[in-house]
Phi, psi and omega in degrees: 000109177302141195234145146312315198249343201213131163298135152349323176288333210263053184309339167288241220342296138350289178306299155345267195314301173328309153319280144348303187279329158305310160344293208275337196274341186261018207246328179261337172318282177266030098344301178313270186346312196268339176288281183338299197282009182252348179276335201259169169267168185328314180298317157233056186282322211282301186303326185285316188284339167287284150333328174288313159278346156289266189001288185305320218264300148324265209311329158315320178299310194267347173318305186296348220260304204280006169284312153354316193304343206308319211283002165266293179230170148304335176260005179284350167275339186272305174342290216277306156329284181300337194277302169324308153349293185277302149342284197296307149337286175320295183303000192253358161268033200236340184286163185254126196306120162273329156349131185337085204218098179307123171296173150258137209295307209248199165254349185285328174305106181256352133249145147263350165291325165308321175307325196258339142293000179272290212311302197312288185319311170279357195251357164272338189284286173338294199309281216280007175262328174286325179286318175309316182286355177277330181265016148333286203262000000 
């Protein structure tokens, strides 16, 4: 299989890259499943993750159908690949940072930071309501 970047004679080189790319592809592969189940709430994470895995699972199914595009030009399967590729890169800055950010359990919830600025904000009110009664007394 003829490479862009590597002549046909380099069958190491080839391989190298061939390797590298299974890697990164079993390597986002099972990533998704632990991002996905950490992006939904709790209620419907089991629906989400399933969904997330039907997706991959399609998109495994049709990956061979568009190496078929070849017999137009060469290059619409690596086009159609990277790009897809880079597409989803993209959309993963659009996901929301979890890093220590208390999930949310349910969907009614719609920030939690905002939830935990409210409580902080009643639980200051409260605070400053026990010190006035204490300067009361």
């Amino acid at each position: 299989q003829p490479s862009l970047l590597f002549p046909s004679d380099q069958a190491v080189a080839i391989t190298v890259l061939a390797v590298i790319g299974k890697f990164a592809a079993c390597a986002s592969f099972s990533t998704s499943y632990v991002y996905s189940a950490e992006l939904f709430p709790t209620i419907i994470r089991q629906s989400g993750v399933g969904l997330c895995s039907m997706a991959a699972r399609v998109a495994g199914i049709v990956a061979p159908l568009i190496r078929l595009l070849e017999q137009y030009h060469h290059a619409i399967p690596m086009a159609v690949y990277g790009g897809a590729t880079v597409l989803g890169g993209l959309l993963c800055f659009l996901l929301p940072e979890t890093r220590g950010v208390e999930l949310p359990d349910d969907t009614g919830t719609d920030n939690p930071q905002k939830r935990s600025k409210v409580q902080t904000l009643s639980k200051t009110d409260s605070e400053e309501k026990e010190i006035n009664t204490e300067k009361d007394i």
